[in-house]
Residue, then its C-alpha position, 0 to 999 in steps of 0.5 A: x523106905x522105897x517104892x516100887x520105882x526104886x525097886x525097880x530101878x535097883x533091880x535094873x542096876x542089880x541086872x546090869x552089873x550081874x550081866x557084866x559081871x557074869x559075861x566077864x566070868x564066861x570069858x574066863x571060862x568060870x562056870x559060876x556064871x551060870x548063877x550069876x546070869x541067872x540072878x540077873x534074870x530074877x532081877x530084870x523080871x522084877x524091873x519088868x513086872x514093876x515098870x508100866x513104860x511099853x518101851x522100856x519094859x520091851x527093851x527089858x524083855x529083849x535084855x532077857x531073850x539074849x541072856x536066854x539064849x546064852x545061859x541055854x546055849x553054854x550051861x543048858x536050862x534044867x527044870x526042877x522037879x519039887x516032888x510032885x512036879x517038874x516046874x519051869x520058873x524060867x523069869x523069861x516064861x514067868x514075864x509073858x505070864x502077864x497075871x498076877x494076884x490081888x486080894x479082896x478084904x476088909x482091912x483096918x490100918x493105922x497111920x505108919x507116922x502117928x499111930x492114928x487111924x488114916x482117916x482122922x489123921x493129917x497125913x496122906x499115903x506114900x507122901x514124905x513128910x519131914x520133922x517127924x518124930x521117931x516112935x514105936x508103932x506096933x513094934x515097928x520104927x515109924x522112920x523105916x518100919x523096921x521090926x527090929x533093931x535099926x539106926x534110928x532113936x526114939x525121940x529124935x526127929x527126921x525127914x523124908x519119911x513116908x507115910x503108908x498104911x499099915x494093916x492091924x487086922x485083915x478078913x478076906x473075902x476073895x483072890x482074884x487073877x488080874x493083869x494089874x495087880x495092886x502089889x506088883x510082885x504079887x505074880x505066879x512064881x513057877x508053872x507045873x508040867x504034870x505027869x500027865x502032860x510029859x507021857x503025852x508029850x512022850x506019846x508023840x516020840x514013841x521011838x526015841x523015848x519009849x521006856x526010857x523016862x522015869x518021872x520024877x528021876x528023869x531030867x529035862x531041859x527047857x529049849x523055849x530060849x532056843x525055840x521062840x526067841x531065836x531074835x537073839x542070833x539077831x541081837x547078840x552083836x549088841x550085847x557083846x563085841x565081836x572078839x568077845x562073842x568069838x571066845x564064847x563060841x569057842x567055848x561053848x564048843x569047847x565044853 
């Protein structure tokens, strides 16, 4: 079972090969790049939001800032309108969004391994345990929790298994907004722009918008990559080599 450091560091990996790979793609002139950089975004966000190293997580955040400004540059950055909202979901905003969401309640739990309450049982949370007997717990595999079918058979042994608490019964009492939430994923998944906002904004433009946005029907592009981070005129030597940043250029003109 992983933790949240092999999330992490998979979701590393994930992001690296997803860059290569799209950056590859951009060369070629394919435009499924645009979904693949953008996976690669998902998946340096979720590094990002698991790892508490200041250093790595700013080398992460600069990772990000340079695919930005790149997938702003070649495909342009379009927010989504869900039917009430446009919404911006960019994983470059979301990660300076430092809140997340944890839940206070009472809970019951039972020992993943055994089946035992925790607290009259010999094992200890997210400790690996070996020679473990493999059994049904609730419906779940004790060896992978997996609810459905899996590799492994009921009666036989293995090792490396960790142990977690799994909730039987839970009452909650409150939600709270905190930077350091107990599930580290448990973050805000997208940030509304309002009807209201976007006609103030407009206000301000009279001239160039006047009667021709329609909510809703209208689409709009978010430029923050371009705005607040232009570090990555700066960085983006680092990312590609020169003969490769070239063919972009041409092609970004190109298109």
């Amino acid at each position: 079972m992983k933790t949240y450091i092999d999330r992490a560091n998979e979701s590393l990996k994930n992001a690296n090969e997803l860059k290569i790979h799209g950056i590859w793609l951009i060369c070629k002139g394919d435009y499924s790049a645009n979904n693949i950089l953008r996976k690669a975004l998902g998946e340096y966000l979720t590094a990002y939001y698991i790892f508490d190293d200041a250093d790595l997580k700013k080398d992460i955040f600069t990772e990000m800032c340079r695919l930005g400004k790149l997938l702003h540059d070649l495909f342009r950055c379009p927010i989504e309108y869900n039917g009430r909202d446009y919404i911006k979901d960019c994983p470059i905003i979301l990660s300076q969004i430092d809140m997340g969401i944890s839940i206070e309640c009472e809970e019951s739990y039972i020992c993943s391994i055994c089946g035992k309450d925790p607290l009259y049982c010999d094992h200890i949370s997210w400790k690996k345990y070996d020679n473990v007997l493999c059994q049904r717990i609730i419906g779940n595999c004790n060896i992978c929790l997996s609810s459905g079918e899996c590799e492994h058979v009921p009666g036989q042994y293995y090792d490396n298994v960790y142990m977690v608490r799994i909730v039987t019964d839970m009452k909650i009492n409150a939600l709270a907004f905190t930077r350091n939430p107990a599930d580290k994923l448990a973050r805000i998944i997208g940030v509304p722009i309002s009807k209201s906002d976007i006609e103030q904004m407009l206000q301000q433009y009279p001239e160039k918008y006047d009667n021709k946005f329609e909510y809703g029907v209208s689409k709009l592009y978010c430029h923050k990559c371009n705005e607040k981070w232009s570090m990555f005129h700066e960085l983006a030597p680092k990312l590609l080599d020169r003969r490769t940043w070239n063919i972009l250029g041409k092609w970004a003109n190109y298109r």
